[in-house]
C-alpha positions, 0 to 999 in steps of 0.5 A: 750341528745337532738340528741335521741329526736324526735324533734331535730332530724331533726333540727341537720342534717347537710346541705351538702356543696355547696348545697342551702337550702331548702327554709323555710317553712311557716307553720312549727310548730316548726318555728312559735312557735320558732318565736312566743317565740323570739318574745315574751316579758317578761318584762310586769308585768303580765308575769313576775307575771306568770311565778313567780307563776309558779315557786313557784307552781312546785319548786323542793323539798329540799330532792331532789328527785323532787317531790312536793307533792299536788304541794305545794313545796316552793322555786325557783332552776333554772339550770344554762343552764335553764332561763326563755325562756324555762320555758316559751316555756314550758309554751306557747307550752301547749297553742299552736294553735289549728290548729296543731295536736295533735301528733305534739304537743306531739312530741314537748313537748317530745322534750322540756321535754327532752331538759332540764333538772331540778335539782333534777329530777330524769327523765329529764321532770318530773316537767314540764310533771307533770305541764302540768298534774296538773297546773289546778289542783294546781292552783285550790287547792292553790286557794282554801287553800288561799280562806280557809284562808281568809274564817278562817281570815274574820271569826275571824273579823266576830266574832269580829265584832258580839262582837262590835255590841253588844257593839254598841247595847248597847251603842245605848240602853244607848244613847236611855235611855240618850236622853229620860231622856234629852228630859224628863228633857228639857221639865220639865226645859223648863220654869226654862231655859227660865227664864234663858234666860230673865235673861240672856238677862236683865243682858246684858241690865243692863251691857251695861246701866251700862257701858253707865252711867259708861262712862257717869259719867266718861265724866261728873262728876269728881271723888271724888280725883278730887273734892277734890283737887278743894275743900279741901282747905288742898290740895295746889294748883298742876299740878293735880289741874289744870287738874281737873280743865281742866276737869270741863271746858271741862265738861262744854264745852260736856254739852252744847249738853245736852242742845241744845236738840230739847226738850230743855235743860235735867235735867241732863244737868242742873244739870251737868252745876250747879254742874261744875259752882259751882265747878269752882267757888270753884277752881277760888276762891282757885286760888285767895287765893292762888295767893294773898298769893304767890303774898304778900310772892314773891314781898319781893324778888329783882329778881324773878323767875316764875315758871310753877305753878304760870304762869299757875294760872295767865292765869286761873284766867284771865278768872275772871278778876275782881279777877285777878285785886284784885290779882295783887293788893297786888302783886303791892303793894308789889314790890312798897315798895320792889323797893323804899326799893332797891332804897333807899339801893342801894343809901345808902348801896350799894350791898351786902358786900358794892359792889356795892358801894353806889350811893351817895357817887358819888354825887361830880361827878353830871353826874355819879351821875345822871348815876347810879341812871338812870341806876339801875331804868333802869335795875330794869324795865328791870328786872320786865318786864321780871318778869311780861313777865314769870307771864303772860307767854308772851314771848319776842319780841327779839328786840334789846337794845335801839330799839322801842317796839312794844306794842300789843293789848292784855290783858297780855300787858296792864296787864303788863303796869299797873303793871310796872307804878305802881311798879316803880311809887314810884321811880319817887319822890326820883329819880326826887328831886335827879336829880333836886337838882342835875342840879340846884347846877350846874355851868357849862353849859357843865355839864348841858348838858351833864345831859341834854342829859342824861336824855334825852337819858334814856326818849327815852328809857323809853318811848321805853320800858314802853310806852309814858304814863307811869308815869316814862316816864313822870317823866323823860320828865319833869326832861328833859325839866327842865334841858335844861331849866336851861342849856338854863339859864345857856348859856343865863346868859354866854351869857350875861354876855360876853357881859358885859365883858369889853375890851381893845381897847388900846391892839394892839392885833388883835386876839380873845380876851380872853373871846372869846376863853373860849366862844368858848372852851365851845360852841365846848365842848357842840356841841361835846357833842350834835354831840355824842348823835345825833340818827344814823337815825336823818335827818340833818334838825332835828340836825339842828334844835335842836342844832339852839337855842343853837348856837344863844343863844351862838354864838350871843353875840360873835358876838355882842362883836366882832362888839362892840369891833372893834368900840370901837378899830376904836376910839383909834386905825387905822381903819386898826386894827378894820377891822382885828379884827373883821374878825380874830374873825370871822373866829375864830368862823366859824373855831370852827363851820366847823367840825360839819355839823348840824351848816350849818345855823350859818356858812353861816351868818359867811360867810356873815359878813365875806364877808361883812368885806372883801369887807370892806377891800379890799377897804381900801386895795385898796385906801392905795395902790394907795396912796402909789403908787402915783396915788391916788391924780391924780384919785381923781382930774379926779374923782372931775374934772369940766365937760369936763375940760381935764386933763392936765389943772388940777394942780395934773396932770400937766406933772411934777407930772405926771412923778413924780407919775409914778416914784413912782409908778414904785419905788412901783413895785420893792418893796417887798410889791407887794408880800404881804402887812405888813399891812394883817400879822395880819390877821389870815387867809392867804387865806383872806390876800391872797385874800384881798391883790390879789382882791386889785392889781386887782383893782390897775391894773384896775385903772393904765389901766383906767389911761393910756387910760385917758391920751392917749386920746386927748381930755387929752392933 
């Protein structure tokens, strides 16, 4: 179809073979317009925009014959051979330059127009002829049926809008008339509003004075409850009422800045601190009834148990002390009669179904008689201290048994001092002719001392746990005294009556007599018994000097009636016998003494009689055995010898009775008695009749060597 067409033509002729083609040329048309559309791109928006127009614009009708009339068709066709390319060249071929002439775009546009072909065209190039013909044309009348469209649209909304003006006009016209009767009826309620206003203002004022004074009598008065439970007597005394009463207090205490004013006190605060005073003298005054009536129905019982309400009204009434003291009066009252009631059961009745069992019937045995009874006043104190301890809310100290209390310097302390002299106070006559009748009715000074002790131990005691000045611990400090005092009779009478004790001076025994033994069987009893209750922390000074009188008091006759028995033995028996007597006796008492460190002192006298004793002794020794060695007479006549008289002119030392005495005594170094002497075996002692026996032959040899130098001598001969 295109080889009829002018314009393909000459661009379809062949090029003979082996000839050079022309070269181009640079101002062909159809080049640059060839050139102009591959160069062109289609893929900005407003081509893409344009050439869609124009398809809409000319597409071919649905019957087919390809005519659109008034260019109105709708749709897209687009032969498959067809693309957009060329729809464009059609379209860039009418707006060529202006440079070309006119014949040569026609040319051109022939060519195109013949070049493709549109389905449904019934002459090849007719829908693109006719769009160069009438583009102008179409695009001015679909510009023209859009704008009447708009023109009738914006004319339904010009006419609706006419209608909402009327509306808004009229409503303006009601908002005209309503903000006139507004403005009429603000100004003739001008006055009733600002009345309104003051009004408002005045009951702000009067809600905030109102909560001011509702604060204000909530923090200085008390509500009618409250002076009710310190008033009303009906009401028991509670947890509540304390805190009522806490209220009043502290409503006294924030009052005192209503009277430290610099115009001085308010009336208000007067008032206040008068309407408190008198309610807290109402409430100590309840206090006090209420205690006193507690305190009458609590002391009938044994043991007592504080609890929170009570502890709490002790501490309050402490601030009226002089009630507090009228108070604690009656409570005195009652648990003196309620202990000395307990007491006089306890020794009488016993426990409860007969356990325990009554005190009395252990009187026979005197030291667990006085025992018991000093052990239930002990454990009663103990108990009423803890009891008072939980009234005054006072806690303990944690101290151990036995050890020393420490008493502070405090109200609830001498509160409690007093109430527990006093509560026990009536115990001390009972307890104190008991323990009197008691040591009094006793033989046995070991019995005495042990009650001696006793007592002693439980006044420590007493004055650890309720002071030296209370009026038990006096008590069981005169019963002490009087009891080492009758013990200290009672050793002084045996004492005595040792002394009296007749012996028999014929008796060839040389041991401790019998009254001796009994003697010192009772001393070690009682210094056992005194080394047994001696405080761990007590200095050996101190034992010493407690348990002094006693040794003197019972060591001292023992010791006289052994001196006065060796005399009495030296009358009728060898002066050998009194010598061995008195130190078997000594060594006697000083062996009982030695376990028992505190007895030093008497021990060491003991040592000096018995040295003394011994020296007596070794003497005696000494001379027997030089007679019986056959030199006595020879040293005695040196010793009694005239001035320088030599020794072989004295009669007992002639040279016969020289050989003589030295035969006997060579006779006497063979014999058994240089090992041991007949007459020391009854010394009880082997270490003195070893050291008599030993000291003795020192004694001997030193003669002999004094006796051979006399004789070697020449002025002897």
């Amino acid at each position: 179809m295109l080889s009829g067409s002018p314009l393909a033509s000459p661009s379809r002729q062949p090029i003979p073979s082996g000839s050079t083609s022309p070269p181009p040329q640079s101002h062909n048309p159809l080049s640059l317009r060839l050139y102009k559309v591959l160069a062109t791109n289609f893929d900005d928006e407003s081509t893409k925009e344009a050439l869609n127009t124009l398809a809409e614009l000319y597409a071919p009708s649905p019957t087919g014959n390809g005519h659109v009339p008034n260019g109105k068709g709708k749709g897209r066709a687009v032969n498959g051979d067809m693309n957009d390319d060329d729809n464009d060249d059609e379209l860039d071929i009418s707006e060529d330059d202006d440079d070309e002439g006119l014949g040569a775009r026609t040319e051109r546009r022939n060519r195109i127009a013949t070049s493709v072909v549109v389905p449904g065209e019934l002459v090849p190039g007719e829908t693109a002829a006719r769009a160069r013909k009438n583009l102008k044309r179409d695009v001015q009348t679909r510009l023209a049926e859009s704008s009447r469209m708009f023109l009738n649209a914006f004319a339904e909304v010009d006419k609706q809008l006419d209608t909402l003006q009327g509306h808004i006009d009229a409503m303006r016209t009601r908002c005209d008339d309503a903000q006139n009767q507004l403005a009429e009826t603000n100004e003739s309620c001008k006055s009733l509003l600002d009345r309104a206003g003051s009004l408002r203002e005045q009951r702000i004022e009067v809600t905030t004075k109102q909560s001011i004074i509702t604060l204000f009598l909530d923090r200085f008065t008390l509500t009618p409850d409250e002076a009710e439970l310190i008033e009303s007597r009906q009401v028991p005394v509670s947890q509540r009422f304390f805190s009522a009463m806490s209220k009043a207090e502290r409503i006294r205490e924030d009052c005192q800045v209503l009277m430290s004013g610099e115009e001085g006190p308010t009336q208000a605060g007067l008032d206040i601190m008068s309407a408190t005073s008198s309610c807290l003298e109402q409430a100590y005054e309840k206090i006090f009834r209420w205690c006193s009536f507690e305190f009458r129905q609590m002391g009938r019982d044994a043991h007592l148990e504080v609890d929170p309400i009570m502890r709490e009204a002790v501490r309050r009434l402490q601030q009226r002390p002089e009630l507090l003291n009228e108070a604690l009066t009656f409570l005195s009252q009652t648990r003196q009669s309620t202990l000395l009631s307990s007491f006089t059961d306890a020794l009488t009745r016993g426990g409860p179904n007969g356990l325990p069992r009554p005190i009395e019937l252990h009187a026979h045995d005197p030291l667990r008689y006085v025992g018991d009874m000093l052990a239930w006043v002990h454990q009663t104190i103990a108990g009423e201290r803890e009891f008072l301890e939980g009234l005054f809310g006072v806690r303990g100290d944690g101290r151990m048994v036995g050890s020393v209390r420490t008493f502070k310097e405090s109200a609830e302390e001498e509160y409690m001092s007093e109430l527990m002299d006093a509560a026990v106070g009536k115990l001390c006559t009972p307890l104190k002719v008991r323990i009197q009748q008691t040591v009094r009715s006793q033989e046995s000074s070991i019995t005495l001392y042990k009650i001696s002790n006793l007592l002693q131990f439980y006044s420590l005691t007493m004055k650890r746990t309720i002071g030296s000045g209370a009026t038990l611990s006096n008590t069981l400090n005169e019963m002490t005294e009087m009891s080492y005092q009758v013990f200290s009779e009672a050793i002084g009478a045996q004492g005595r009556i040792l002394l009296r004790t007749p012996l028999v001076p014929e008796d060839r025994e040389l041991s401790p007599p019998l009254p001796i033994l009994d003697h010192v069987q009772i001393l070690r009893e009682i210094t056992t018994v005194y080394e047994s209750s001696v405080a761990g922390d007590e200095s050996l000074e101190a034992q010493i000097s407690g348990f002094r009188d006693i040794l003197d008091k019972m060591l001292d006759p023992a010791i006289e009636m052994t001196l006065t028995a060796s005399e009495e033995k030296q009358r009728v028996r060898p002066a050998w016998d009194r010598a061995i007597f008195v130190l078997n006796t000594l060594s006697y008492l000083q062996a009982a003494l030695e376990p028992f460190a505190f007895t030093i002192e008497k021990q060491a006298v003991l040592q000096e009689l018995i040295d003394s004793r011994v020296a007596e002794l070794i003497n005696e020794h000494y001379g027997t055995i030089i007679m019986d060695t056959g030199l006595g007479d020879i040293i005695e006549a040196w010793k009694t010898r005239r001035g320088d008289e030599p020794l072989s002119r004295l009669p007992t030392a002639s040279s016969p009775r020289l050989q003589n005495a030295l035969h006997k005594f060579s006779l006497w170094l063979t014999s058994h008695i240089i090992d041991h002497s007949p007459r020391l075996a009854q010394l009880a002692v082997q270490t003195l009749s070893s050291r008599v026996h030993r000291q003795s032959l020192e004694r001997l040899v030193k003669t002999y060597q004094w006796f051979c130098d006399q004789v070697k001598k020449p002025e002897n001969r």
